[in-house]
BAZABA-94015 format. One record per residue: residue number from 1; residue in three letters; chain; x, y, z of N, C-alpha, C in turn. Coordinates in pm, 1 decimal, always signed. Last residue first. Layout:
! residues N
<r NUM,ALA,A,<X,Y,Z>,<X,Y,Z>,<X,Y,Z>>,
...
***
This chain:
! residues 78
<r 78,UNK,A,<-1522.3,-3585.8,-1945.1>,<-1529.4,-3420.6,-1904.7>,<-1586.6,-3425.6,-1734.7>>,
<r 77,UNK,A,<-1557.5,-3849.6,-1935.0>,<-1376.1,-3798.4,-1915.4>,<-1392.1,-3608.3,-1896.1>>,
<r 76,UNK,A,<-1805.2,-3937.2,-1999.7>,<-1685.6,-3958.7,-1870.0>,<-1579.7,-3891.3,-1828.5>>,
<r 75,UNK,A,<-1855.2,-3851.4,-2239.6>,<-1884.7,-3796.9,-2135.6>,<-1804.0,-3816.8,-1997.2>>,
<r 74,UNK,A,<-1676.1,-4035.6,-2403.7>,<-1631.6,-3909.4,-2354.4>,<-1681.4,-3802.7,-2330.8>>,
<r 73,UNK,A,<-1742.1,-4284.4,-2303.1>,<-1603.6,-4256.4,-2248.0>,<-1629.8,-4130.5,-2255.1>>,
<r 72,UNK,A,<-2031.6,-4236.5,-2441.8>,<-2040.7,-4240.5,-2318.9>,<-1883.7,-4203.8,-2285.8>>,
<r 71,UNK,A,<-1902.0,-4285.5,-2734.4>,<-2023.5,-4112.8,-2645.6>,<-2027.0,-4105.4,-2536.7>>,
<r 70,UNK,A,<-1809.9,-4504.0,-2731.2>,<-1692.4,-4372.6,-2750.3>,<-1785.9,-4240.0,-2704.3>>,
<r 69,UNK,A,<-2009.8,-4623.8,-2717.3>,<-1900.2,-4655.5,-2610.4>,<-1854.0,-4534.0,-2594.2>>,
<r 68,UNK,A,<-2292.5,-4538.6,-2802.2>,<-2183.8,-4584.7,-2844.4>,<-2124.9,-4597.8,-2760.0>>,
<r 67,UNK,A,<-2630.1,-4594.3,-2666.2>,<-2497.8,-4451.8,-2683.1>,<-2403.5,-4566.5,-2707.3>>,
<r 66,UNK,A,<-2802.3,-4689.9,-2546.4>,<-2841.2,-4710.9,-2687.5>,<-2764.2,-4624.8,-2742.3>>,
<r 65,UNK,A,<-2736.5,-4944.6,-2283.9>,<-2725.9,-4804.6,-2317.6>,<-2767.8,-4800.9,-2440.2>>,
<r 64,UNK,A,<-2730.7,-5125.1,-1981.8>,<-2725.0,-5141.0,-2142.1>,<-2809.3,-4997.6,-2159.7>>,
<r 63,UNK,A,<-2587.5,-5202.4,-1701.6>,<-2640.5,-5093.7,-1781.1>,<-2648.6,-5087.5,-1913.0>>,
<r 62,UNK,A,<-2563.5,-5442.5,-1478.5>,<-2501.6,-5393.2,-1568.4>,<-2585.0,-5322.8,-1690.4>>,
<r 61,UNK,A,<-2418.5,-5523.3,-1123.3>,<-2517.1,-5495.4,-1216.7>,<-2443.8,-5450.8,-1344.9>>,
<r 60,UNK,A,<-2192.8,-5551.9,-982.4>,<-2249.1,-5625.5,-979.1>,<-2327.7,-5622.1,-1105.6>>,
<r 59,UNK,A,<-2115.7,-5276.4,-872.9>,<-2191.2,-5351.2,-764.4>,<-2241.7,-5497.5,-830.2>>,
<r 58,UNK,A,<-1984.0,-5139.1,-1008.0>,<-1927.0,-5229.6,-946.8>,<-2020.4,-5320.7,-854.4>>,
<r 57,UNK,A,<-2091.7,-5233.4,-1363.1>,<-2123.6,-5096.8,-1220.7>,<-2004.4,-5227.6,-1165.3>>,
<r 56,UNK,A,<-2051.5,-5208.2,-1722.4>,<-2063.9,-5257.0,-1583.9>,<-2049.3,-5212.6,-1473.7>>,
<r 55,UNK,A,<-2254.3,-5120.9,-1976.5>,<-2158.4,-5021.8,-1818.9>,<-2196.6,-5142.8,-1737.5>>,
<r 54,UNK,A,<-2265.2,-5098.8,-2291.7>,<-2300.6,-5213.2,-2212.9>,<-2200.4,-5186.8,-2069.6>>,
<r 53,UNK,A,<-2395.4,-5041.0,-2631.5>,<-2292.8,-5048.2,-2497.5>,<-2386.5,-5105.3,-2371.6>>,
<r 52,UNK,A,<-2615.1,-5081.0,-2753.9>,<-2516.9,-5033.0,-2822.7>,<-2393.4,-5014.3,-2716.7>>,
<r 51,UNK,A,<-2910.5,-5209.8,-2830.2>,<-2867.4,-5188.4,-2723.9>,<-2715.7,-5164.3,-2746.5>>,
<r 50,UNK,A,<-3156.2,-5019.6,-3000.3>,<-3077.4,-5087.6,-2985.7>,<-3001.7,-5102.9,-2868.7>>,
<r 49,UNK,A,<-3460.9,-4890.0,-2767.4>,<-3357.2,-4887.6,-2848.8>,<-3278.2,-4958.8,-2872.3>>,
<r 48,UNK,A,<-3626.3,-4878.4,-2544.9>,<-3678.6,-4980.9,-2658.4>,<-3615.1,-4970.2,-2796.7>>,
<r 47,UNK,A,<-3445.8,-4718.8,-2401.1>,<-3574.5,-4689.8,-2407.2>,<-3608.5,-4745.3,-2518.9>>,
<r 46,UNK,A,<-3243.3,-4805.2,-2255.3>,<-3214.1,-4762.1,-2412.6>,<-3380.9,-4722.9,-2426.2>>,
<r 45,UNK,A,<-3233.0,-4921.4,-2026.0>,<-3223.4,-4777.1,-2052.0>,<-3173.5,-4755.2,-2165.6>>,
<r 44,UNK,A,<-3194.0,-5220.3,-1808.4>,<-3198.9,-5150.0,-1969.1>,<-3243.8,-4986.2,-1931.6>>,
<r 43,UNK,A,<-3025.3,-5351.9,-1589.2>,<-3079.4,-5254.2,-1607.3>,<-3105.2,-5190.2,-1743.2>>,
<r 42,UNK,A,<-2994.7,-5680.0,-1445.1>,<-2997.5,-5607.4,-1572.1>,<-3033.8,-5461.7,-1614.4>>,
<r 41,UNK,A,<-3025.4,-5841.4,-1257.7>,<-2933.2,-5708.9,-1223.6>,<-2891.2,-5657.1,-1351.9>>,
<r 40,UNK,A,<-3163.3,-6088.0,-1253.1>,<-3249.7,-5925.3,-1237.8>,<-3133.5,-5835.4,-1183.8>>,
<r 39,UNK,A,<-3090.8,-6272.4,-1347.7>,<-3051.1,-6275.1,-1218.7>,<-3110.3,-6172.4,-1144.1>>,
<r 38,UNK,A,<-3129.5,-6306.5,-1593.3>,<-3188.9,-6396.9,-1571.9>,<-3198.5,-6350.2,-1415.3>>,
<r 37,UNK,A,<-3048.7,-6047.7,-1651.2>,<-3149.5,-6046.5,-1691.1>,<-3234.5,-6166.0,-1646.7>>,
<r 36,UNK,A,<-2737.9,-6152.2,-1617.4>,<-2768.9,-6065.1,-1600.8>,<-2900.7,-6048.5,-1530.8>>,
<r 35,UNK,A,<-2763.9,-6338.1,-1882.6>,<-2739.5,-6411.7,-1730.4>,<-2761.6,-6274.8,-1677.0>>,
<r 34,UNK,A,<-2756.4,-6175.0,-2053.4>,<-2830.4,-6277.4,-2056.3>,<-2856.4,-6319.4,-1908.7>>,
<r 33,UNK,A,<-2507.3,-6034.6,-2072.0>,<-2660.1,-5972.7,-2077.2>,<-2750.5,-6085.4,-2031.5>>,
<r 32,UNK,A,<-2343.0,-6258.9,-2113.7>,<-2291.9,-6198.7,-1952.9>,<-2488.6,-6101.8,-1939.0>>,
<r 31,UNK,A,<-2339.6,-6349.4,-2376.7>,<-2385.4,-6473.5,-2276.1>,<-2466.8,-6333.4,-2119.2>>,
<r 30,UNK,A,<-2318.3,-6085.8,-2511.3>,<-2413.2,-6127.6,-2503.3>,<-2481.6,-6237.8,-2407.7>>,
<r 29,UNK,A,<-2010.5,-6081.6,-2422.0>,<-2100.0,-6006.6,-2358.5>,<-2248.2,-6038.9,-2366.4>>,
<r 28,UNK,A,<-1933.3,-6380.1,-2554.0>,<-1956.0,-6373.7,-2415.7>,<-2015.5,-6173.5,-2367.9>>,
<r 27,UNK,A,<-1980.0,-6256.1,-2861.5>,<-2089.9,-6294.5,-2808.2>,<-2058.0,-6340.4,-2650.3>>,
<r 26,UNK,A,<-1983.5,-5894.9,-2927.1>,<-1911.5,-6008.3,-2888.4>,<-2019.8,-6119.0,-2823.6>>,
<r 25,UNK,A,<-2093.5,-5644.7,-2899.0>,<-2015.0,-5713.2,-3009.5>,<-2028.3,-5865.4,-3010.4>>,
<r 24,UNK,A,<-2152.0,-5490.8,-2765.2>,<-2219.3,-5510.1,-2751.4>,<-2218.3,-5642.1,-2852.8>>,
<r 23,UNK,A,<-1877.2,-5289.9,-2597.0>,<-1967.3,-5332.6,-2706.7>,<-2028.1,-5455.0,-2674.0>>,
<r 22,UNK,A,<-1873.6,-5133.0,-2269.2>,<-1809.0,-5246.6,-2319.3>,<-1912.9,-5265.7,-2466.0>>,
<r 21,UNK,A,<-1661.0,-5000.4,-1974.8>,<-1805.8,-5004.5,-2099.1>,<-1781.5,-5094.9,-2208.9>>,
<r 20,UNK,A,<-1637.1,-5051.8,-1650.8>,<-1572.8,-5080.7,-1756.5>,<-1717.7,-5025.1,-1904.2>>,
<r 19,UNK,A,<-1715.8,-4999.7,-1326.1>,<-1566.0,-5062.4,-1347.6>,<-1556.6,-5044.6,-1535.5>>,
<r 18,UNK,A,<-1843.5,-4694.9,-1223.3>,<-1831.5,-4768.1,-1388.6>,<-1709.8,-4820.3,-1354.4>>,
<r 17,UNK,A,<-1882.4,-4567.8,-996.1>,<-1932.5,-4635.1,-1040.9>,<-1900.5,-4790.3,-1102.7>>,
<r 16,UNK,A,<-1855.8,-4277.5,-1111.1>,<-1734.8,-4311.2,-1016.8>,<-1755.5,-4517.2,-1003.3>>,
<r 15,UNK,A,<-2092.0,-4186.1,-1227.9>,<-1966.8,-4217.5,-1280.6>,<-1827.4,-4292.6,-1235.6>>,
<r 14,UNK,A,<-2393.1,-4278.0,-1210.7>,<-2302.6,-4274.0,-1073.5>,<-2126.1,-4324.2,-1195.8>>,
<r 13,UNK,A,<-2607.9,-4216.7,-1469.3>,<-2540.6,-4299.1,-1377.3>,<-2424.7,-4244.1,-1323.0>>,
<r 12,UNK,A,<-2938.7,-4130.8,-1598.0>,<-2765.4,-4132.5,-1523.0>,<-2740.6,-4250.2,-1453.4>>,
<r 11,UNK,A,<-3137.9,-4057.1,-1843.3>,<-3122.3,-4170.2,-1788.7>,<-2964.6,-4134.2,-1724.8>>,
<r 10,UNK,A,<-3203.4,-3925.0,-2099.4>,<-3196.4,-3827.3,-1952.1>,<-3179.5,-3971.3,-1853.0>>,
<r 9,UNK,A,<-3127.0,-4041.0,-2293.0>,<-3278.6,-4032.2,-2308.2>,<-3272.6,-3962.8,-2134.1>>,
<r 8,UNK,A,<-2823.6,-4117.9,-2203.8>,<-2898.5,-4144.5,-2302.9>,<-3030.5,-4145.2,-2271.9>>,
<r 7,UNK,A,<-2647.8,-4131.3,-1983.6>,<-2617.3,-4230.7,-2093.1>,<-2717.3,-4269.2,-2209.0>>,
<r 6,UNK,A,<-2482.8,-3855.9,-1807.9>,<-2592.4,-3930.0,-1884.4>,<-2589.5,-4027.3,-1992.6>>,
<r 5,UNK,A,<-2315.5,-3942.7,-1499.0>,<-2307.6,-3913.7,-1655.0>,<-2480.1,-3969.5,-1710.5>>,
<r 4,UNK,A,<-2298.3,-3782.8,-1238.4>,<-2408.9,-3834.2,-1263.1>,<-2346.7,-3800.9,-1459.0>>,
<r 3,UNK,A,<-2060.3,-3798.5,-970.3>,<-2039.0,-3718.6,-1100.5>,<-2165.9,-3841.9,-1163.3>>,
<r 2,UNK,A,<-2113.3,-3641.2,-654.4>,<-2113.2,-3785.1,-724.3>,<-2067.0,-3729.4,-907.7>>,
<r 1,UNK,A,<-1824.2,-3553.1,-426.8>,<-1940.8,-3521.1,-507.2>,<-1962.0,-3629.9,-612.5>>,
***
């Protein structure tokens, strides 16, 4: 069964999914958004919100969120 976490504004994702979540801190995550966005495997879903985490999928792509890290892990973990 898939486990669909929400990451904010009714927006899911495929929990099983998620190699990692990650702040938004640092500037090689900022390089990794970038390139991302250049490559079109950027997916925003903050709905014109800060962008406050950052789900890398395994496929490649990567999910910018406007949920803390620690909101999303601990949706994950229920």
């Amino acid at each position: 069964m898939i486990q669909l976490i929400n990451i904010g504004f009714n927006n899911m994702v495929n929990g099983a999914k998620i190699i990692s979540v990650v702040a938004t801190d640092a500037a090689p995550i900022k390089r990794m958004i970038q390139t991302a966005r250049d490559e079109g495997k950027a997916v925003d879903a903050t709905c014109g919100r800060r962008t406050r985490s950052v789900l890398i999928m395994e496929s490649g792509h990567i999910v910018l969120s406007a949920l803390t890290t620690e909101t999303i892990t601990a949706r994950c973990q229920n």
